[in-house]
C-alpha positions in Angstrom: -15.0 -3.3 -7.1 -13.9 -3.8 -10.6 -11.7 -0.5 -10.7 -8.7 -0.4 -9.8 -8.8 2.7 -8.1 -11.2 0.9 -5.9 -9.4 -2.0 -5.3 -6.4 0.5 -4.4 -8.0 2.6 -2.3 -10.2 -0.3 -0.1 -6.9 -2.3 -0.2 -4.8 0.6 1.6 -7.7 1.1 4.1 -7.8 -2.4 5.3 -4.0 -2.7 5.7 -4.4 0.8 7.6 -7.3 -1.0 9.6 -5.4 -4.4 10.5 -2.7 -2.2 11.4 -4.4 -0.1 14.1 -6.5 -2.6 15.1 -5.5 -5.8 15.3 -1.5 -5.1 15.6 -1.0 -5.6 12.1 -2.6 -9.2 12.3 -4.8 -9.6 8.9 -8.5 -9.5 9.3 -9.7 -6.5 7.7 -7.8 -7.1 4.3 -9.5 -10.4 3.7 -12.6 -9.0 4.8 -12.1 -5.6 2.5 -14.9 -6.2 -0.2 -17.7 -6.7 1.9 -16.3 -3.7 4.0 -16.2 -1.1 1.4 -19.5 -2.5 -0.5 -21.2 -3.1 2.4 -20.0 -0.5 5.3 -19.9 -3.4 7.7 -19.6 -2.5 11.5 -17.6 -4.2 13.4 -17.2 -4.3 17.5 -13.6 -2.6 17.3 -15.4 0.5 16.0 -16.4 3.1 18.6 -19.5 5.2 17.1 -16.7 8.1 16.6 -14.9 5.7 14.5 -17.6 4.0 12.4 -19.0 7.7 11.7 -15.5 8.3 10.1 -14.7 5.0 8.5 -18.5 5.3 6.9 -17.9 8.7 5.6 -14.4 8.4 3.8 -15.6 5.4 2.4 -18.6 7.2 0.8 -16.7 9.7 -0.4 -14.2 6.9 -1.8 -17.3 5.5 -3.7 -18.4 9.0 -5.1 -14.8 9.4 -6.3 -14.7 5.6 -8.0 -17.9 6.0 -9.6 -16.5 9.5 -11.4 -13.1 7.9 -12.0 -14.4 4.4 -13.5 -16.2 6.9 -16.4 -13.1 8.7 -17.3 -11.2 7.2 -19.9 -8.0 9.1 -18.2 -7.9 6.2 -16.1 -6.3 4.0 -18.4 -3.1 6.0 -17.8 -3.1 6.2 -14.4 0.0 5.0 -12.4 0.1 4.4 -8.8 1.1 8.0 -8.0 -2.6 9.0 -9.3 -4.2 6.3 -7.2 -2.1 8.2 -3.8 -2.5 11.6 -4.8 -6.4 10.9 -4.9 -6.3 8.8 -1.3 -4.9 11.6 -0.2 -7.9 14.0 -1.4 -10.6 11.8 0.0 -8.9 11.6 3.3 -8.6 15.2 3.3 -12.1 15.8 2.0 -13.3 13.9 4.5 -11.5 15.4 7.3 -12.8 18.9 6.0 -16.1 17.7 6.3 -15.8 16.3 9.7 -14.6 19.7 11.1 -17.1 21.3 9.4 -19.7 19.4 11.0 -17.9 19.6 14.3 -16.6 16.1 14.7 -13.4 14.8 15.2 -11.2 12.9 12.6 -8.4 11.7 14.1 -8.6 8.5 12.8 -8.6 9.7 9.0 -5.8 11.6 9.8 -3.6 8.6 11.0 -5.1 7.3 7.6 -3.1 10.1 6.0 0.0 9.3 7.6 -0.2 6.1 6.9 -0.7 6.3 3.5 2.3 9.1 3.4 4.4 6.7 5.2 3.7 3.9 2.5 3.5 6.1 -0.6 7.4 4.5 -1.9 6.6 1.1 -1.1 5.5 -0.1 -4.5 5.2 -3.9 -3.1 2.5 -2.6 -0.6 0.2 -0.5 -3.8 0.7 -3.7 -6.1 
């Protein structure tokens, strides 16, 4: 959780989370470290859900643990932070065809981070 990429990406999530689940009440973005670290289920999940939420955030870990070892990321602005949110939500929708599932909820991911992408109070 100590790069910021991280913290970007899990922060985004949870505000996408308390959003579409709890009608934009907080409860996912003060639970967001033990969700991303952890891949904590919780009874709002269906199983299609979870499967998902589990698999974009493993693909966000992959990412952070090739990003944290680049010194590029030093330089890195906001708009670097998006454009990769936007390639692990992709990825992972990819994947989930591939394997036959549905990802609708990683798409409404997308959109919401596409709708947010020129708030730069909500990425701060």
């Amino acid at each position: 959780m100590h790069c910021v990429f991280s913290k970007y990406f899990i922060d985004s999530l949870a505000r996408f989370l308390d959003k579409t689940f709890n009608n934009s009440q907080p409860e996912f973005i003060f639970l967001k470290e033990n969700f991303y670290l952890f891949n904590m289920h919780y009874d709002a999940f269906s199983n299609n859900e979870y499967l998902q939420l589990t698999l974009i955030i493993l693909i966000a870990k992959e990412r952070s643990i090739k990003i944290n070892n680049d010194e590029c990321l030093n330089r890195w602005t906001n708009f670097n932070y998006f454009s990769q949110s936007l390639f692990i939500a992709q990825l992972t929708c990819q994947i989930l065809k591939n394997l036959g599932k549905t990802c609708e909820l990683i798409e409404m991911y997308l959109d919401f981070v596409l709708s947010y992408k020129n708030d730069v109070q909500y990425f701060n």
